[in-house]
C-alpha positions as CSV (number, residue, x, y, z in Angstrom):
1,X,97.9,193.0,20.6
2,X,101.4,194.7,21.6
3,X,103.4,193.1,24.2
4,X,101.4,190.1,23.3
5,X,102.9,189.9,19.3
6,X,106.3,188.4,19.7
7,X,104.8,185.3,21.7
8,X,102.1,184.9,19.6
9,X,104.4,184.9,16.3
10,X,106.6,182.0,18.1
11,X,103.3,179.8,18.9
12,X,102.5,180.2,14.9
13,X,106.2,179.6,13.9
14,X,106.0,176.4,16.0
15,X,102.4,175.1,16.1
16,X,101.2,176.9,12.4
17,X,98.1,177.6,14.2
18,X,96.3,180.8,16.2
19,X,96.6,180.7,20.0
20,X,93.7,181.8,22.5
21,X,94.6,185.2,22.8
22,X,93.1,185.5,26.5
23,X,94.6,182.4,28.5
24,X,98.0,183.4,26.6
25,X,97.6,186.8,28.1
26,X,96.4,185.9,31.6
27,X,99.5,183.6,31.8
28,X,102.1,185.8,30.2
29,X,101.2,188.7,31.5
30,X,102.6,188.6,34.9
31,X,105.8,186.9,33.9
32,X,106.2,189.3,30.6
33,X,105.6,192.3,33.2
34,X,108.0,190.5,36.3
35,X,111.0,189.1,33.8
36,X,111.3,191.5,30.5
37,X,109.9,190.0,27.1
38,X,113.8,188.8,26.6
39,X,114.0,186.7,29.5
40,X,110.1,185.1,29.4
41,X,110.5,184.9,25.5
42,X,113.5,183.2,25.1
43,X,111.9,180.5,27.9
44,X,108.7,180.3,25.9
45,X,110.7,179.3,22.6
46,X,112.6,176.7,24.7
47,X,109.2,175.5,25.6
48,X,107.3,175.4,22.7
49,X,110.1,173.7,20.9
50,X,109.6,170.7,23.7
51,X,105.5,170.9,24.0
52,X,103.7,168.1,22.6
53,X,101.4,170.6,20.3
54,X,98.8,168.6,21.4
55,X,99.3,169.4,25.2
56,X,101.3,172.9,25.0
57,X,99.3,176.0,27.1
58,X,100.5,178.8,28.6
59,X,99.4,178.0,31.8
60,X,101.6,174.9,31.7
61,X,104.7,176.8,30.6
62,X,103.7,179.6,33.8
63,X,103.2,177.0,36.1
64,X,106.5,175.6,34.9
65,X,108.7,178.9,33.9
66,X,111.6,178.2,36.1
67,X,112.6,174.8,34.3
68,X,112.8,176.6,31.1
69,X,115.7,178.9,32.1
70,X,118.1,178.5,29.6
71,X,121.5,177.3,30.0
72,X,124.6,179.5,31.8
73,X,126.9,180.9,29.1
74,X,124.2,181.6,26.7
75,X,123.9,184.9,24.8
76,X,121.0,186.8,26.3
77,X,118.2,187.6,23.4
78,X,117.7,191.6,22.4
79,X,114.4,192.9,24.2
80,X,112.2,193.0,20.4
81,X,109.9,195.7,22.1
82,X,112.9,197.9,23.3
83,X,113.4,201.0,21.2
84,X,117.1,202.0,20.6
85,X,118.6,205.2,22.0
């Protein structure tokens, strides 16, 4: 689990439980690889912090990714799996 970690850690922070590691992959995947982990993470947080836990899946939040943009003005999040220099 590499690109995958950082989504994973904000499902636990939010939900307390362990996702299922291969939908979450299948629908992140493509977005994480389109977008940067910045961009699709700082969407997932916004979504996660509106799911119902009982109804939250990440192929709801892909099927739904550009309604989770966040709002204009808004400091963009540091990429967590960039190195520096």
């Amino acid at each position: 689990m590499t690109w995958l970690k950082p989504y994973v850690e904000a499902w636990e922070g939010e939900f307390g439980g362990t996702p299922v590691f291969g939908p979450m992959m299948k629908a992140l995947g493509p977005l994480h690889t389109e977008h940067g982990t910045a961009e699709v993470l700082a969407r997932w947080r916004k979504y996660l912090r509106a799911a119902d836990p009982m109804f939250a899946s990440p192929s709801r939040f892909a099927q739904t990714f550009g309604a989770w943009k966040p709002k204009p003005g808004l400091k963009e999040l540091p990429d967590p799996l960039k190195k520096e220099g």
